[in-house]
C-alpha positions as CSV (number, residue, x, y, z in Angstrom):
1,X,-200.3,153.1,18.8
2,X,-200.8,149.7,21.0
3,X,-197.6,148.6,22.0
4,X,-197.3,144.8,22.8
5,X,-194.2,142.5,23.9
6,X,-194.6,139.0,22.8
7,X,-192.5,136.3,25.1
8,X,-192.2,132.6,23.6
9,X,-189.3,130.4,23.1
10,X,-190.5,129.5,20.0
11,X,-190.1,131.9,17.2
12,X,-193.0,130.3,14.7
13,X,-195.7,131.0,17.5
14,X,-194.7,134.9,17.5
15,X,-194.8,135.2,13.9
16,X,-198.0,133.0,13.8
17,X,-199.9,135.8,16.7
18,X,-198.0,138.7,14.6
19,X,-199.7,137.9,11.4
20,X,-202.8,137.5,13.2
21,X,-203.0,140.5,15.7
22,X,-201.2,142.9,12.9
23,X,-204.4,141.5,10.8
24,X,-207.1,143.2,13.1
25,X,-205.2,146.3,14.7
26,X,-204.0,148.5,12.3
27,X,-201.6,151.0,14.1
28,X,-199.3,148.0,16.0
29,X,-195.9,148.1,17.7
30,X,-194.3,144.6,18.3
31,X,-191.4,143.5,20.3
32,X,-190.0,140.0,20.9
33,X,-188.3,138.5,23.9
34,X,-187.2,134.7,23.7
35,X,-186.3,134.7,27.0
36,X,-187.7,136.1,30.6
37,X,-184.2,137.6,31.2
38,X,-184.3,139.8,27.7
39,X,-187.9,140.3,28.0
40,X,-187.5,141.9,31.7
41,X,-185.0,144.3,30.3
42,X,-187.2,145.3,27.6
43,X,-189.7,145.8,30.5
44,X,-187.6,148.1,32.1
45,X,-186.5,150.3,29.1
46,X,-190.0,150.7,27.7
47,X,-193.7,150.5,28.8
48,X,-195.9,148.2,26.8
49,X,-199.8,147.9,26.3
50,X,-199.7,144.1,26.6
51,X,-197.3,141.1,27.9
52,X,-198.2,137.9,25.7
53,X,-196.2,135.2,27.2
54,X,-195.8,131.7,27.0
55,X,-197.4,130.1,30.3
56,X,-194.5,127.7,30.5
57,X,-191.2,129.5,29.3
58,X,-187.4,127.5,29.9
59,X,-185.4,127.5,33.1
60,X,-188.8,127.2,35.2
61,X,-190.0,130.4,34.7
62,X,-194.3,130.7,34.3
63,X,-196.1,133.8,33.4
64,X,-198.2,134.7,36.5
65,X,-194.9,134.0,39.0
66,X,-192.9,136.0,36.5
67,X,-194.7,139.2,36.0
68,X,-198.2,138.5,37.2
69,X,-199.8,141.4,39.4
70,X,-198.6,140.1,42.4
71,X,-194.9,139.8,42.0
72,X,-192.4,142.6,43.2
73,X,-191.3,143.3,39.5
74,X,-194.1,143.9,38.3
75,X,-195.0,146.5,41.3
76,X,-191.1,148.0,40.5
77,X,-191.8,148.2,36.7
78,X,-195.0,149.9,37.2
79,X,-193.9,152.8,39.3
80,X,-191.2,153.2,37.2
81,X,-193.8,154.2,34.1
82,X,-195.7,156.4,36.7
């Protein structure tokens, strides 16, 4: 099972991508965060496959500065899953 956590302000574009990307993988787990602050705490209580997110999110967050390699959360989530 692929498990995937879908961040977008907008709740049309996540059911738009869940119709398509339930569509061509059969065996799908889907979460939704419409914020970064919910979707970080979703981070941390489960591991997922894939982060979709908006590039441009509210309150000046962007994907890459959010949870991009780089970034200290994302090197504190990953050990976490180790």
């Amino acid at each position: 099972m692929s498990r995937i956590l879908f961040i977008d302000d907008n709740p049309q574009q996540f059911r738009m991508i869940l119709n398509t990307l339930k569509f061509v993988i059969d065996d799908l787990e889907v979460d939704y965060s419409n914020s970064v602050s919910s979707a970080i705490k979703k981070m941390c209580e489960s591991k997922y496959d894939i982060v979709i997110m908006d590039i441009f999110i509210p309150l000046g967050y962007d994907s890459v500065s959010t949870i991009g390699p780089k970034n200290k959360l994302y090197k504190d989530l990953e050990a976490s899953h180790l």
